[in-house]
C-alpha positions as CSV (number, residue, x, y, z in Angstrom):
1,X,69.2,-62.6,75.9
2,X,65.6,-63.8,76.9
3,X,64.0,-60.6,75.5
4,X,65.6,-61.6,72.0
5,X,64.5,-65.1,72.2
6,X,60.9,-63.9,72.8
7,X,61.1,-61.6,70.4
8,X,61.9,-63.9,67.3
9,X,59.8,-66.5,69.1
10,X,57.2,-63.6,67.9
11,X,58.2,-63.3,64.4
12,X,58.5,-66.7,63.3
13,X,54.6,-66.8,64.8
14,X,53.3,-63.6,63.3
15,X,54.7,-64.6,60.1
16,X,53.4,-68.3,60.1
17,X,49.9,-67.0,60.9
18,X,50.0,-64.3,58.2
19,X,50.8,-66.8,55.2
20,X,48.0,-69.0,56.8
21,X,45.3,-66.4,56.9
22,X,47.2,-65.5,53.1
23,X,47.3,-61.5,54.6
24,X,50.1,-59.8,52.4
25,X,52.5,-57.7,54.9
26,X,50.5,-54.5,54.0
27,X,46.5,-55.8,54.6
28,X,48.0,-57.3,58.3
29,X,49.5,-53.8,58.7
30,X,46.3,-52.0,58.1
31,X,44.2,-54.8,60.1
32,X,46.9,-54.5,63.0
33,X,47.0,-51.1,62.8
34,X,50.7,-50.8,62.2
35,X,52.7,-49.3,59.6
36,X,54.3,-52.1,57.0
37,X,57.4,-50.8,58.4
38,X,57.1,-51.7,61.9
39,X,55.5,-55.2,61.0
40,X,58.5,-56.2,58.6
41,X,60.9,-55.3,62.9
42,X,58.4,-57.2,64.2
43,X,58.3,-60.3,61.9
44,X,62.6,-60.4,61.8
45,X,62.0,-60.4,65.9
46,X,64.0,-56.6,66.5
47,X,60.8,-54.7,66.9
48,X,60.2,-53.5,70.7
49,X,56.4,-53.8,71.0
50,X,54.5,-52.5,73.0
51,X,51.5,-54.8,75.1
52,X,48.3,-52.1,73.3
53,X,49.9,-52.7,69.9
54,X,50.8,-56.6,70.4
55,X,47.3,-57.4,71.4
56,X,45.5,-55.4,67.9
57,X,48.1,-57.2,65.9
58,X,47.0,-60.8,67.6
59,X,43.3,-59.4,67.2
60,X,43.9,-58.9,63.6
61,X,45.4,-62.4,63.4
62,X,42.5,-64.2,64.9
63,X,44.6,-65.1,68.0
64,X,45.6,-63.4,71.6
65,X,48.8,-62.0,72.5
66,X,50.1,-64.5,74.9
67,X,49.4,-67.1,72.2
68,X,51.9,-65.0,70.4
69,X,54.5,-65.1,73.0
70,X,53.7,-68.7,73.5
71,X,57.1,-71.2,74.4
72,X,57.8,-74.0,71.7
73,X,55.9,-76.7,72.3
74,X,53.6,-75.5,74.6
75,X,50.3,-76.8,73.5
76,X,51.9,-80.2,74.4
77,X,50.4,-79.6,77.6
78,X,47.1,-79.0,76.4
79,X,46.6,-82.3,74.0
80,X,43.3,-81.9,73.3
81,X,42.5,-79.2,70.1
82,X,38.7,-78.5,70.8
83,X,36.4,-76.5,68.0
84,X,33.8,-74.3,68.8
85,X,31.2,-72.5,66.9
86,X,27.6,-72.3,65.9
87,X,26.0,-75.3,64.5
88,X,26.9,-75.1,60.9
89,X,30.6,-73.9,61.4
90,X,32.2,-77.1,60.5
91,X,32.9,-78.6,63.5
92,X,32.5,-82.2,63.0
93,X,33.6,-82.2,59.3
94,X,37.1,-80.3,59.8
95,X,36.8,-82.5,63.3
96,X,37.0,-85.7,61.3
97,X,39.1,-84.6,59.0
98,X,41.5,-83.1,61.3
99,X,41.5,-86.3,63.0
100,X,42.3,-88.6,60.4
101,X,45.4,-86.4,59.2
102,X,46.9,-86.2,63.0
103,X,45.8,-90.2,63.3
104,X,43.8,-89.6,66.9
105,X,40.3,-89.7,68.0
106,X,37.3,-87.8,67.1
107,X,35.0,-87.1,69.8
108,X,31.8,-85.2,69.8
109,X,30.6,-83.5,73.2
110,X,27.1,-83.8,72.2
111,X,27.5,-87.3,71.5
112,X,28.8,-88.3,75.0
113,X,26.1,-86.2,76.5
114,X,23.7,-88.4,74.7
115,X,24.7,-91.8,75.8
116,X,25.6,-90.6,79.1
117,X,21.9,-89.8,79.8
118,X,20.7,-92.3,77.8
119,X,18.3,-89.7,75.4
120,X,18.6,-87.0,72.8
121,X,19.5,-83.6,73.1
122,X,16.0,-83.0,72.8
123,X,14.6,-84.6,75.2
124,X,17.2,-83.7,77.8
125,X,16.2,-80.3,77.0
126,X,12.6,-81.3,77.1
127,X,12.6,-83.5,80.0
128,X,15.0,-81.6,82.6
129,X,15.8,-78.5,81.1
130,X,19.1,-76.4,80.1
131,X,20.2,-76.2,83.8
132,X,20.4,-79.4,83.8
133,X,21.6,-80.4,80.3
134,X,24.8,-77.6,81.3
135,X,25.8,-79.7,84.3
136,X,25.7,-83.2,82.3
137,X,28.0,-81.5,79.5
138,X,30.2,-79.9,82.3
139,X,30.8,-83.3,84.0
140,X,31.2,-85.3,80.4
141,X,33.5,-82.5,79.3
142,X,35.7,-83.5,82.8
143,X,35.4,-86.9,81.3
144,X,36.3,-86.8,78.3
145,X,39.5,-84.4,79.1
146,X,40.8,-87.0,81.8
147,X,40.4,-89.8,79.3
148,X,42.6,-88.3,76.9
149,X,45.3,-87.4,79.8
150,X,47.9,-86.3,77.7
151,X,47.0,-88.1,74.6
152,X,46.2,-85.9,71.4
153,X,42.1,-85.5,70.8
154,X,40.5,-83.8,68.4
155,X,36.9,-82.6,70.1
156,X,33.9,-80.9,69.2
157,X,32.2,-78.8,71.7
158,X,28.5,-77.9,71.8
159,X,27.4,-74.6,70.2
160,X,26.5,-73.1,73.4
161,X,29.2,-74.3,75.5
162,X,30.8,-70.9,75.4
163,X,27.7,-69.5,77.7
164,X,28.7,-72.1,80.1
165,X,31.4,-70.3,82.1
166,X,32.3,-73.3,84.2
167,X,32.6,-75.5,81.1
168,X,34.3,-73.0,79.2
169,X,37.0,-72.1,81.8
170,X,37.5,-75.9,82.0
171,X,37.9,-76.3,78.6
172,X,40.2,-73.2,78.1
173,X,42.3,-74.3,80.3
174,X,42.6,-77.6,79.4
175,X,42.6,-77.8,75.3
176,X,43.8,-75.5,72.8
177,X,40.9,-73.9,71.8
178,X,40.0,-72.9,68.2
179,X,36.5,-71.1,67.2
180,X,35.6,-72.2,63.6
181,X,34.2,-68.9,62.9
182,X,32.2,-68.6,59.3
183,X,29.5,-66.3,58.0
184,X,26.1,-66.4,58.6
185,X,25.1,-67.7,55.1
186,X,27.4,-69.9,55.2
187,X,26.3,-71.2,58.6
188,X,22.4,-71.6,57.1
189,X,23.5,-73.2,54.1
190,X,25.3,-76.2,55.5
191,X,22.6,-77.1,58.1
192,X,20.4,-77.3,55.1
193,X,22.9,-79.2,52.8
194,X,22.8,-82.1,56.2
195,X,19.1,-82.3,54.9
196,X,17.8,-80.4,58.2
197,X,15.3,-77.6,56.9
198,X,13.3,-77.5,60.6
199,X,14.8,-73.8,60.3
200,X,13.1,-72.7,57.5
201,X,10.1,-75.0,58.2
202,X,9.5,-74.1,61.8
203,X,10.9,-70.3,61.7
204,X,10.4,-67.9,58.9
205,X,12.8,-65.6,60.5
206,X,15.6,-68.0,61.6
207,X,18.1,-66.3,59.0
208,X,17.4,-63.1,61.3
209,X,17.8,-65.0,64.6
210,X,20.8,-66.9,63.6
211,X,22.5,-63.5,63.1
212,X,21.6,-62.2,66.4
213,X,22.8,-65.5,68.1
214,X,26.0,-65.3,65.8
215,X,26.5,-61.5,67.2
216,X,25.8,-62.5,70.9
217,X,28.1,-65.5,71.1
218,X,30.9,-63.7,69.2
219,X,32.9,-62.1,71.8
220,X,32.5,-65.5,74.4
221,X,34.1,-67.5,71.4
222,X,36.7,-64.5,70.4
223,X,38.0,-66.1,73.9
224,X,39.4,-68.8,72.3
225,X,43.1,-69.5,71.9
226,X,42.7,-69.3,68.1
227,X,40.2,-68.2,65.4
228,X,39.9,-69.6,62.1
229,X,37.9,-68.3,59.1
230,X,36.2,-71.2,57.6
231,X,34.8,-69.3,55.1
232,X,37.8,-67.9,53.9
233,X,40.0,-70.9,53.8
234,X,37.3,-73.9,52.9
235,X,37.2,-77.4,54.9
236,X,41.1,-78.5,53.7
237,X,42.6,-75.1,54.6
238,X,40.7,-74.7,57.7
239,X,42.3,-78.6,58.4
240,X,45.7,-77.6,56.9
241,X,45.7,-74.2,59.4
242,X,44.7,-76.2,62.9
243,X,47.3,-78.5,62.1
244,X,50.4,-76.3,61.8
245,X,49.2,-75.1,65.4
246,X,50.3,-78.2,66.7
247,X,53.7,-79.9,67.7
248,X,54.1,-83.0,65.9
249,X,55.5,-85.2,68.8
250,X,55.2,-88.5,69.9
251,X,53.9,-87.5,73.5
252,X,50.4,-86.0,72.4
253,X,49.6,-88.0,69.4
254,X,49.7,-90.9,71.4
């Protein structure tokens, strides 16, 4: 029957992303909201679940809950895996890295938004504004997207994509989208350990801001197909857990 396809479509997911977020059956239980009893039906695929208690148990996995009803093989149609997060999440090293493991470009948004203006961040900011610089990554975002066609990518977006709706809609529904969410601390630290120390330099209270920004942007990248805890799982792990979300076939790695 369909229903008990779907349903152990469900638990061979809910159990792959508990042993990659390393939740024992009880913590995910008590983070889902569930008793241990209900999550062991749910994980053999014979537990009728309701929609309210599906979507806390995707919540607690870092996901949503048509990700977890997902078909096989359906990311295939999105090639492109794109991270988002602060500057400071990892982006570009788990982007690399990622890259080199799946054997498929590395692109960084902000990068292409450079040369396609022909200046720095900074001075597009400078020069013409955020309205502006919003509408040049929008239209290098469509770029980049129908360059890749359905050829695997690994892409990182621009911290403040996410407040972009059209590029963000675009993006969502065009790429697998995974934020690389990490703690503030952690955040500071490795902006300062890529020798950048403007923060501290030019804003005593940038620890304070950078949680405040952290706390705003959280729910626009809690949109994303798929979150990730950096902090928890370190650079490799973090690599290790975007790369079991993907298919391995010939079609999107190339």
């Amino acid at each position: 029957m369909e229903a008990d396809r779907l349903l152990a479509g469900l638990g061979r997911r809910v159990r792959a992303l508990r042993a990659r977020h390393g939740f024992t059956l009880n913590e995910l239980a008590a983070r889902a909201g569930l008793s241990p009893r209900f999550l062991i039906q749910v994980e053999a695929g014979s537990a009728n679940i309701s929609i309210k208690r599906l979507a806390g148990l995707a919540s607690a996995l870092g996901t949503t809950a048509a990700a977890l009803l997902a078909e096989p093989g359906g990311e295939a149609v999105r090639p492109v895996v794109a991270l988002l997060g602060l500057r400071g999440a990892g982006k570009t090293t788990i982007g690399r890295r990622l890259a080199r493991r799946l054997r498929v470009p590395f692109v960084e948004l902000d990068r292409r938004v450079e040369q396609a203006a022909g200046m720095s961040l900074a001075e597009i900011f400078a020069l013409h504004g955020e309205e502006y610089y919003r509408r040049l990554e929008r239209a290098t975002l469509e770029r980049v997207l129908d360059e890749a066609g359905r050829r695997r990518l690994v892409l990182a977006a621009g911290g403040g994509l996410v407040t972009s709706p059209p590029a963000y809609e675009l993006l969502r529904r065009r790429a697998l989208t995974v934020w690389l969410r990490a703690d503030p601390e952690d955040h500071w630290n490795r902006v300062v350990q890529q020798g950048d120390r403007r923060p501290i330099a030019e804003h005593p209270e940038a620890m304070a801001e950078l949680r405040r920004l952290l706390a705003a942007r959280a729910k626009l990248y809690a949109e994303a197909d798929v979150t990730v805890d950096t902090s928890r799982l370190g650079v490799q792990g973090t690599v290790r857990a975007v790369e079991r979300l993907l298919p391995h076939d010939e079609s999107a790695s190339g």
